[in-house]
C-alpha positions as CSV (number, residue, x, y, z in Angstrom):
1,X,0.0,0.0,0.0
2,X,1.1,3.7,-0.7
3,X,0.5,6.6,1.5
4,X,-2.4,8.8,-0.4
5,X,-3.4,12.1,1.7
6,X,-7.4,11.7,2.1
7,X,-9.9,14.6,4.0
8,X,-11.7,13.2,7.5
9,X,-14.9,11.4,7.0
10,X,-17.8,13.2,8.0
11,X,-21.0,12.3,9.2
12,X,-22.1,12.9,5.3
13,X,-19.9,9.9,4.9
14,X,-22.1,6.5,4.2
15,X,-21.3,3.0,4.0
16,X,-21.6,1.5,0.7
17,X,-22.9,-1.9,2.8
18,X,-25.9,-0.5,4.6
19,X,-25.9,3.4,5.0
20,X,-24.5,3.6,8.2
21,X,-21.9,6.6,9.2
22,X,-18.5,5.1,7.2
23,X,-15.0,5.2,9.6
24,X,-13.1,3.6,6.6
25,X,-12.6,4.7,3.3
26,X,-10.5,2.2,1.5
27,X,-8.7,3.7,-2.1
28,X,-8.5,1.1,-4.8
29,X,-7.0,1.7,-8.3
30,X,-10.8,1.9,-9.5
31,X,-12.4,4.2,-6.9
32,X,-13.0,3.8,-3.6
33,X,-15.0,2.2,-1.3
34,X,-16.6,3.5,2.7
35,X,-17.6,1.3,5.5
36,X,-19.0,0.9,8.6
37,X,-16.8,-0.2,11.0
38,X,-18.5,-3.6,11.1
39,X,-18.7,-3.8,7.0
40,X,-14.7,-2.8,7.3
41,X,-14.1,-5.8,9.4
42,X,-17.0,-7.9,7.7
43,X,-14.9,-6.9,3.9
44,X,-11.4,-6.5,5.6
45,X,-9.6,-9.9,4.2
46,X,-10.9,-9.3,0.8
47,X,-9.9,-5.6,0.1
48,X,-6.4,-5.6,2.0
49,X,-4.6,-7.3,-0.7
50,X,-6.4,-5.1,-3.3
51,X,-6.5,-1.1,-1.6
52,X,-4.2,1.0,-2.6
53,X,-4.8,3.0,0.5
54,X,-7.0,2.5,3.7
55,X,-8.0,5.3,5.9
56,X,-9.3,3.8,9.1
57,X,-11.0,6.5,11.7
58,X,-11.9,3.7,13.1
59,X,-10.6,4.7,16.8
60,X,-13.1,8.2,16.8
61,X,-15.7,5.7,17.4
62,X,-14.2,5.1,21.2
63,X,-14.0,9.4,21.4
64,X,-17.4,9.8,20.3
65,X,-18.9,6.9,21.5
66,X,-17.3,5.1,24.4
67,X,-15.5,2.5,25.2
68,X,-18.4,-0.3,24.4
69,X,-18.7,0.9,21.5
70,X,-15.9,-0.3,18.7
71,X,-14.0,-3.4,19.7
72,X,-11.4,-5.1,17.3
């Protein structure tokens, strides 16, 4: 993977699974793809080897959320 510069995801920002806020955008050669945290883990062994880039915000859901909230 290279390091591409990408803005924050926003609330604006959807998952391409099921419309929930997306944490993860992940940059392919084609586009790119945003998840849910759960779709990013759900999707994670198929995009890794394919994503030129993935920006995981991931980690805002513990901030904004609590601590209940996101677990990897």
């Amino acid at each position: 993977m290279t390091t591409t510069t990408t803005s924050p995801l926003t609330a604006a920002d959807r998952c391409d699974s099921c419309g929930a806020q997306a944490y993860v955008r992940v940059v392919l050669a084609t586009g790119e793809l945003l998840f849910c945290a759960h779709h990013a883990r759900a999707h994670e062994s198929a995009f890794t080897d394919l994503a030129v880039h993935v920006q995981d915000e991931t980690d805002r859901l513990l901030e904004e959320h609590g601590a209940g909230a996101a677990t990897r």
